[in-house]
C-alpha positions in Angstrom: -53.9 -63.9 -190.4 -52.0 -63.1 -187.1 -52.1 -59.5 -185.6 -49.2 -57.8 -186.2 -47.0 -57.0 -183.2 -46.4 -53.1 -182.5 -43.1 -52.5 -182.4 -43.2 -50.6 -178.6 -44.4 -51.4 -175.4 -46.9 -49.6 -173.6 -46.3 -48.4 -170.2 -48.5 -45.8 -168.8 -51.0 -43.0 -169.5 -50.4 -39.0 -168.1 -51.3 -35.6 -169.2 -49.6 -33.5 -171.3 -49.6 -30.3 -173.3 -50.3 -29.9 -177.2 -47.3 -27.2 -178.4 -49.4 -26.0 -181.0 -52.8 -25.5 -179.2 -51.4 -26.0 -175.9 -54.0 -27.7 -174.9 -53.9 -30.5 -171.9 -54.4 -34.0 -173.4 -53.8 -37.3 -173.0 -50.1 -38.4 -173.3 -48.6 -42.6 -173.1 -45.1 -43.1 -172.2 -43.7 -45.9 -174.0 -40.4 -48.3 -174.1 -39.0 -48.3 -178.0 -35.5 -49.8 -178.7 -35.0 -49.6 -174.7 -35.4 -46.0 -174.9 -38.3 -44.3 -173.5 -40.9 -42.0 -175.3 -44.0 -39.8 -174.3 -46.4 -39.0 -177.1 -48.6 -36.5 -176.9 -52.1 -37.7 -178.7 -53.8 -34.4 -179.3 -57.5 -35.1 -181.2 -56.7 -31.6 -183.2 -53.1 -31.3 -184.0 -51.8 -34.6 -183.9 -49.6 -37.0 -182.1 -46.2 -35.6 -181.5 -43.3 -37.9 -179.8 -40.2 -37.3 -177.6 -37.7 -38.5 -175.6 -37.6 -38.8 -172.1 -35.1 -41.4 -171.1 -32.4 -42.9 -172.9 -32.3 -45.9 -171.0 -35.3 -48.0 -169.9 -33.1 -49.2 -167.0 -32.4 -46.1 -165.5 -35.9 -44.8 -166.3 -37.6 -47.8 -164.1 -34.8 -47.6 -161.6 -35.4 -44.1 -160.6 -39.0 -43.9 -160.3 -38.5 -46.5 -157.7 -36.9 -44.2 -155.6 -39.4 -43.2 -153.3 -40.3 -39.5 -153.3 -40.4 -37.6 -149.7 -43.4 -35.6 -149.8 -44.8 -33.2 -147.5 -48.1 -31.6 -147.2 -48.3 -28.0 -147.8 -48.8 -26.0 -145.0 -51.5 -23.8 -146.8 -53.9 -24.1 -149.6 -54.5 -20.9 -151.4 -56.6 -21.6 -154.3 -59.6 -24.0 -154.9 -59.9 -26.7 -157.1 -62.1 -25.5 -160.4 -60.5 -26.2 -163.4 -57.9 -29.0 -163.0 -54.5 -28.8 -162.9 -52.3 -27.0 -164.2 -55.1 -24.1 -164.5 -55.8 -24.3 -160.8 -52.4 -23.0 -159.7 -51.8 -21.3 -156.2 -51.2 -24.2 -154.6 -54.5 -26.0 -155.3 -55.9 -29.1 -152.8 -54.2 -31.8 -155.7 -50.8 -30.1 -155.1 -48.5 -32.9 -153.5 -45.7 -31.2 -151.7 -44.5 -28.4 -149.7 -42.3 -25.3 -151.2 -38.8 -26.1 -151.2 -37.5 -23.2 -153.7 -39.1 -20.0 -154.4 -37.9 -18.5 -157.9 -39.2 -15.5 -158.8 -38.5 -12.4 -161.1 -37.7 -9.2 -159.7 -37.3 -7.3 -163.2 -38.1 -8.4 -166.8 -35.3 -5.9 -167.8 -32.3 -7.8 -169.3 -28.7 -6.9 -170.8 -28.8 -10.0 -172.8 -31.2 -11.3 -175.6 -30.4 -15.2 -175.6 -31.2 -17.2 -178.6 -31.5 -20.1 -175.8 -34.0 -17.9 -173.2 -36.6 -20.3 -172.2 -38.9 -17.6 -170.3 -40.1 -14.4 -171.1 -39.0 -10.7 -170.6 -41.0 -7.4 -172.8 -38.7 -4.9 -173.7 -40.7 -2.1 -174.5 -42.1 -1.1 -170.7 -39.4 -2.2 -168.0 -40.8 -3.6 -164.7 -38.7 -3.2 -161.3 -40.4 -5.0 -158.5 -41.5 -2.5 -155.9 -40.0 -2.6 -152.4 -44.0 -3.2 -150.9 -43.9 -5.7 -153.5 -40.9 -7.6 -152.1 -42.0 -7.0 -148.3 -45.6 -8.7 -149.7 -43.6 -11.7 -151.2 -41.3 -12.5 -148.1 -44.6 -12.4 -145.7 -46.3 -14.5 -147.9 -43.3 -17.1 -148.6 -43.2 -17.6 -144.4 -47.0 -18.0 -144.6 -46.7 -20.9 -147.1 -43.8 -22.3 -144.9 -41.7 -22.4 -141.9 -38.5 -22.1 -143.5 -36.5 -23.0 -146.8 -32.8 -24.0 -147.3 -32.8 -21.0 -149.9 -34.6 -18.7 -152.6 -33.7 -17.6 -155.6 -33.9 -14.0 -156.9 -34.1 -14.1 -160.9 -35.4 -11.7 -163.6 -34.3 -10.9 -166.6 -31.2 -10.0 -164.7 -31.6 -9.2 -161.0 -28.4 -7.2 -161.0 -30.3 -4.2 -163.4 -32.7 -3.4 -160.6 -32.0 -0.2 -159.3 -32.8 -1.0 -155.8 -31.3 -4.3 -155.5 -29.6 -4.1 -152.3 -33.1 -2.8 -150.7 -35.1 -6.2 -151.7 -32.7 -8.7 -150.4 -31.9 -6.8 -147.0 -36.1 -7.2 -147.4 -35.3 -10.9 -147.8 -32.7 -11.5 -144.8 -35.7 -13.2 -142.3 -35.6 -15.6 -140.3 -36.2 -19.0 -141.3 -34.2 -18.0 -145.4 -31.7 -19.9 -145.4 -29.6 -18.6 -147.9 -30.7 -15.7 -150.2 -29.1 -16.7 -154.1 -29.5 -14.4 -157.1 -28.7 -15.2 -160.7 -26.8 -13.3 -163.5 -25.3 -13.2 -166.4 -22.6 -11.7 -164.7 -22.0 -9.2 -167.1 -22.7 -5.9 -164.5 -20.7 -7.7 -161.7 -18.1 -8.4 -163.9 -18.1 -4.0 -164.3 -19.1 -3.1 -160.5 -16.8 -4.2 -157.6 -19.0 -1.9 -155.3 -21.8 -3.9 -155.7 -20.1 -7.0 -155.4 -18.6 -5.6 -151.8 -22.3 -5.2 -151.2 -23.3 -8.6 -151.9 -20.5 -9.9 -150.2 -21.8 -7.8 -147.0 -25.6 -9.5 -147.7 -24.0 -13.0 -147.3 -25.5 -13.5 -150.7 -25.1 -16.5 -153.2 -24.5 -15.5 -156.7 -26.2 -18.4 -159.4 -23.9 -17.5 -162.8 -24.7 -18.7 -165.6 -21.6 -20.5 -167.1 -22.6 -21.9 -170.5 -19.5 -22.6 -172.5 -15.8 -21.7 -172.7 -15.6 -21.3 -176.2 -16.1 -17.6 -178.0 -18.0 -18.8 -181.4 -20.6 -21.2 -178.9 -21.3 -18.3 -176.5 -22.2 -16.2 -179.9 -24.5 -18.9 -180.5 -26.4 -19.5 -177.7 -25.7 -15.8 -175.6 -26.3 -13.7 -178.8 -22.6 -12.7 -178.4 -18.9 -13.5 -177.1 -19.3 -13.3 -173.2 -16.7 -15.6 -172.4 -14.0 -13.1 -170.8 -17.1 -11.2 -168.9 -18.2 -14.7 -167.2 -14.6 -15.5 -166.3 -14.0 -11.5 -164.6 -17.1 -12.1 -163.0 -15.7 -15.4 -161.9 -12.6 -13.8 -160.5 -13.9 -10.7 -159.0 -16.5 -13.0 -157.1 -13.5 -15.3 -156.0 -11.8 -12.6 -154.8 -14.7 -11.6 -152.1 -15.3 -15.2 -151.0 -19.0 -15.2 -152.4 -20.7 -18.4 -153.1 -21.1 -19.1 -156.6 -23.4 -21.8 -158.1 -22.3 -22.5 -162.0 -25.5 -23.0 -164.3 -25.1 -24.4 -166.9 -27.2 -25.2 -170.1 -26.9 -28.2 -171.8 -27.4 -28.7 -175.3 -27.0 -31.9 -176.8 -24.6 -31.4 -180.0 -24.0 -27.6 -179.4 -21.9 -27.5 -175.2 -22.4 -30.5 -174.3 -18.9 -31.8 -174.7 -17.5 -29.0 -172.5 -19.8 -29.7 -169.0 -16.1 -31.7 -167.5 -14.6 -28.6 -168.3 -16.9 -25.9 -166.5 -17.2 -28.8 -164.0 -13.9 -28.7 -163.3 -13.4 -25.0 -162.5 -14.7 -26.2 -159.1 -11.0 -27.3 -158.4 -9.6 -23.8 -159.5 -12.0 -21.5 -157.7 -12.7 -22.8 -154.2 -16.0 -20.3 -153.8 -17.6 -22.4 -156.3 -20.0 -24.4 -154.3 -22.1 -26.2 -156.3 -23.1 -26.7 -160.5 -26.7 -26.5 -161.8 -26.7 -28.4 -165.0 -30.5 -27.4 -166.7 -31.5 -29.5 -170.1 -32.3 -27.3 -173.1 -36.3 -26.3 -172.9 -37.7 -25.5 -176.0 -39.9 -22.9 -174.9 -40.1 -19.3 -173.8 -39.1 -16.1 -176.2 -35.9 -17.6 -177.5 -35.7 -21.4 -176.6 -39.4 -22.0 -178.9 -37.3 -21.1 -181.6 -33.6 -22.7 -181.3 -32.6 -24.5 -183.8 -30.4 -27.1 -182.2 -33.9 -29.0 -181.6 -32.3 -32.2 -180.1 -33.7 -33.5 -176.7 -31.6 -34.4 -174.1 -32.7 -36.1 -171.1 -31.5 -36.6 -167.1 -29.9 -40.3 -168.0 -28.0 -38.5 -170.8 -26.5 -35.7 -169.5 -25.2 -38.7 -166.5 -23.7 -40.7 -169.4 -21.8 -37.8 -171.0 -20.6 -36.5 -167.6 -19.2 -39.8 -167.2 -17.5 -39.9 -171.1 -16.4 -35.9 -170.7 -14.4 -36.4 -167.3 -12.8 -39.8 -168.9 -14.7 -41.7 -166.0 -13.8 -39.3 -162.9 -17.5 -39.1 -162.5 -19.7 -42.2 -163.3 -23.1 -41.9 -163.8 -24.0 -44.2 -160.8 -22.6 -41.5 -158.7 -26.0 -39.2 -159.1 -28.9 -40.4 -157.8 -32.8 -38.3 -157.6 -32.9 -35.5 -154.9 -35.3 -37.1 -152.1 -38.0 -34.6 -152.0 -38.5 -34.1 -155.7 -39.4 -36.1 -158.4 -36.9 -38.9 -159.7 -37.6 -37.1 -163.5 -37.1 -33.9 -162.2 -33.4 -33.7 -160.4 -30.7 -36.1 -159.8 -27.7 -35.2 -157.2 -24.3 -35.9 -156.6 -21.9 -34.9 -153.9 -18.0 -34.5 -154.6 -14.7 -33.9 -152.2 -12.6 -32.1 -153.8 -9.3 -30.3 -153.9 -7.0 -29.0 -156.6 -6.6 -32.1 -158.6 -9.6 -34.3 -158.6 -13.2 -34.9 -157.3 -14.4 -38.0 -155.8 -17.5 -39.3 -155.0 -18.9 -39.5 -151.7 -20.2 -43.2 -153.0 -17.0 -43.9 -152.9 -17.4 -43.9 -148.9 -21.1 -43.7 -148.5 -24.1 -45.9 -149.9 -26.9 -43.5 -151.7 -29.3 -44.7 -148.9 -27.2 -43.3 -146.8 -27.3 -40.1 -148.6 -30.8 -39.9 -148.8 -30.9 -40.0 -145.1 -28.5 -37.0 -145.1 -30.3 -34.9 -147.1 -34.2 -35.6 -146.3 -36.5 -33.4 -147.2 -33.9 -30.3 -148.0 -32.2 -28.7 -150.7 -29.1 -28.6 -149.1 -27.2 -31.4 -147.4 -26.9 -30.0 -143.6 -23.7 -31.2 -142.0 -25.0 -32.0 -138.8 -24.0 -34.6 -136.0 -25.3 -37.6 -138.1 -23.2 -36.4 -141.1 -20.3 -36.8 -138.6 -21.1 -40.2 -137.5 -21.8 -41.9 -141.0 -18.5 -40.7 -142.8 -16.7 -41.6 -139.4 -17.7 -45.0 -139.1 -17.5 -45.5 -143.3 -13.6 -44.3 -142.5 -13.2 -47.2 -140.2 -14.9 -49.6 -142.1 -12.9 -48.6 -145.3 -9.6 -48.5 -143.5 -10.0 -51.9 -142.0 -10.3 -53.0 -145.7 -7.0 -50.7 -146.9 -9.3 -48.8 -149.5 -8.5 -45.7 -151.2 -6.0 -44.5 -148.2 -5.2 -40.5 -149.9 -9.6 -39.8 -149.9 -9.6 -41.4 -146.3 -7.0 -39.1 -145.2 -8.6 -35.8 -146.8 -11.9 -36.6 -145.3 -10.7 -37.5 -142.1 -9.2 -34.1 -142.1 -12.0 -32.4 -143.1 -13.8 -33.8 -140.2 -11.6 -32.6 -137.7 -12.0 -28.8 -139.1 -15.5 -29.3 -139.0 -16.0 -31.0 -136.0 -13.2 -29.7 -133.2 -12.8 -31.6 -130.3 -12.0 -28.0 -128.4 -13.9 -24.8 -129.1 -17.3 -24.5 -130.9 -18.4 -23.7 -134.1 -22.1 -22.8 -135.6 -23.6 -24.8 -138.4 -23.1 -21.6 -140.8 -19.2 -22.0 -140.1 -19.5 -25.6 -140.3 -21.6 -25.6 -143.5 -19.2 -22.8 -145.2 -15.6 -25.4 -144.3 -17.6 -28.3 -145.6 -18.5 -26.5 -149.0 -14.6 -25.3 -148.8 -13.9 -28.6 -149.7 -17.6 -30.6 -151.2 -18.7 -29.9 -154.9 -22.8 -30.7 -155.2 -23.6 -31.1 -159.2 -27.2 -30.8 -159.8 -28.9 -32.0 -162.6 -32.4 -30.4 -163.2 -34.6 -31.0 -166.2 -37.2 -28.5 -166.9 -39.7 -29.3 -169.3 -41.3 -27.8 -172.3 -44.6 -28.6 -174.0 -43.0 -32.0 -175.6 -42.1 -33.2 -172.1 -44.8 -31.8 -169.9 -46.1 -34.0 -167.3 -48.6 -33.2 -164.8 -47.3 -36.2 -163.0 -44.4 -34.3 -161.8 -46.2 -30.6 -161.6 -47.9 -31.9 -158.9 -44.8 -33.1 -156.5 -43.0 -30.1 -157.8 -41.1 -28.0 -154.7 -39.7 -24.9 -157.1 -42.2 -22.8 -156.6 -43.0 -18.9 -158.1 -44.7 -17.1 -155.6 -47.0 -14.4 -157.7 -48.8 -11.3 -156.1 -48.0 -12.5 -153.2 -51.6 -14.8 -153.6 -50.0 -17.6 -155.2 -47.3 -20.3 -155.5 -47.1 -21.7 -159.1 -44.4 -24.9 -159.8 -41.7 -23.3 -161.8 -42.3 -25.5 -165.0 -46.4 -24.7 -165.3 -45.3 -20.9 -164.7 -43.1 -21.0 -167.2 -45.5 -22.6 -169.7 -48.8 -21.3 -168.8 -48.9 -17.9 -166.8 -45.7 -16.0 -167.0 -46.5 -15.1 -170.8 -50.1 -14.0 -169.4 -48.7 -11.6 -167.2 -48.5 -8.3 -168.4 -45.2 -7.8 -166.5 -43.5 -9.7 -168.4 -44.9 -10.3 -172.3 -48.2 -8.7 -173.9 -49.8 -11.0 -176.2 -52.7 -10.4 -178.9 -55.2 -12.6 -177.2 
């Protein structure tokens, strides 16, 4: 009698996490009806399976892409249990810290069925102002310099000394200071908008749906008119505004063209964060869409949403991160349409560009590529109106008379640039410590630590007293 054939292929073993004991155990990824699954094979609880591509193609096409890593400058905690228990950054850690996230406050105006962290409610925690000083100094111990951090909570606006922490923050070698919210207090409180506005600070919004009855779903209640008067009073001050949005497969997802799309109607809109549901934290664990949706996916309904404006092949993985983790694509726009800068540029070309950042940088060489890609293009009578509006945009940012710094230059290039970024978290289906240990979103904690955002999220925040009390 001849073996019987399995009906998957085998591709590779990792580590994972067991939801139920959350345990560390061994996980395979696997190719099933050109999809691709990791199972997690815990000896106590049982195997559980999920998706994590949708599309063997574009699964074994990104993890070609090479991933530009760079040593930490500093180890701060020994190797003694493994990872992810070891977290600090440990000697195994891959890569430098790219983005600091961390949580000034665990108090919050919202309680979001879709909340994949966690915030107590019963003693309120405001970071102290020796606190924040402790974080900064330790942040430009653990590097030289970063294109940005982020300022989160619960939601950052609610702390009562806000202003005091990110003039703490302004330093030397920050980048760009970004704080998200709900926008439900900015939406209410132009004076602190003015203030923000003064602070040079980037406001992260999360922008989840346009629709009243979805926003009750997922927000816990309507918040569509707040987002949009937060939205508007933002606009009005000229402060940078990233859009993040969740998406849920079956519940928003139909919608991401459409909050895409604002980009063209409010010009301070610099960039969209588009995060996967997690099925974790204090309200995500329990959320009863429970579909997965993965990197490839949210790409292919991009691509069906915005009736082929934006095609999947125009995203491609962030250099310094890994090719599961976030995929980028860069957009001209004005008040009509986007376009792609494949459309000019080849994504080698764009990973030259960007390097090792977060943030494309429009330096010198950024002026050279797109100017000899205008010649090229011309020469072969292609696409004539985009050649024109980037030529254009050149010229502002690159005068032939008079000088300009990078900040002016960077601010007329995002006048006129969308950058959509997709970023998938992961959960305890997903987990792998594969990626953990390449991560660059780092949470610095008591100013001793750095912690990758995903084995924070999943490990320690819930052990922190600051934010959730358990019974163990």
């Amino acid at each position: 009698m001849e073996p019987k054939l399995r009906d998957y292929s085998f591709y590779r073993m990792t580590r994972g996490m067991c939801r139920k004991c959350r345990k560390i155990i061994d996980s395979r990824i696997f190719i099933q009806d050109d999809k691709v699954y990791q199972e997690n094979m815990c000896p106590d609880c049982g195997n559980v399976k999920t998706l994590i591509a949708e599309d063997k193609e574009w699964y074994f096409k990104n993890l070609n892409f090479p991933i530009k890593l760079q040593t930490p400058k500093k180890v701060n905690i020994p190797r003694k249990d493994g990872c992810p228990y070891d977290c600090g950054l440990c000697p195994w850690h891959e890569n430098r810290p790219n983005l600091p996230v961390f949580s000034i406050t665990n108090a919050c105006n919202l309680r979001c069925p879709i909340c994949f962290t966690f915030n107590r409610e019963d003693e309120i925690y405001f970071m102290s102002v020796a606190e924040m000083k402790k974080t900064v100094d330790f942040l430009m111990e653990n590097n030289d310099s970063y294109d940005l951090i982020n300022i989160t909570g619960g939601e950052p606006t609610l702390h009562p000394n806000l202003i005091e922490l990110l003039k703490i923050a302004k330093r030397d070698g920050i980048g760009r200071i970004t704080v998200n919210s709900n926008g439900l207090k900015i939406a209410e409180d132009e004076e602190l908008v003015k203030q923000l506005k003064d602070l040079g600070v980037y406001i992260i919004l999360s922008f989840d749906t346009l629709n009243s009855e979805t926003s009750v779903k997922i927000h816990g209640k309507d918040i569509v008119e707040a987002k949009f008067k937060a939205l508007d009073i933002l606009q009005k001050y000229d402060i940078g505004v990233t859009l993040l949005n969740v998406m849920i497969k079956g519940v928003n997802d139909h919608e991401i063209f459409d909050i895409i799309n604002l980009s063209t109607k409010y010009k301070n809109i610099r960039s969209i964060t588009i995060q996967n549901m997690t099925f974790t934290g204090q309200g995500g664990a329990d959320f009863k869409s429970y579909e997965r949706l993965t990197l490839d996916m949210a790409m292919r309904i991009i691509q069906e949403t915005s009736d082929g404006m934006i095609q999947s092949d125009n995203f491609f993985p962030l250099p310094s991160n890994h090719p599961l983790c976030y995929s980028i694509g860069y957009f001209f726009r004005d008040e009509e349409t986007l376009r792609s800068f494949t459309d000019l540029l080849s994504i080698q070309d764009l990973i030259e560009l960007i390097g090792t950042n977060y943030i494309m940088h429009p330096d010198e060489k950024f002026n050279e590529k797109f100017n000899e890609a205008i010649a090229e293009s011309w020469s072969e009578d292609l696409n004539p109106e985009l050649l024109e509006f980037v030529k254009k945009l050149l010229k502002k940012m690159y005068p032939v008379q008079g000088k300009i710094t990078p900040y002016e230059r960077q601010r007329i290039a995002e006048d006129s640039i969308l950058t959509v970024y997709i970023h998938a978290h992961m959960d305890e289906d997903n987990f792998d410590i594969s990626r953990i240990v390449c991560c660059t979103d780092l949470v610095p904690v008591d100013g001793e630590k750095l912690i990758p955002a995903c084995a924070y999220n999943l490990f320690y925040r819930m052990k922190d007293e600051r934010f959730w009390v358990t019974n163990e």
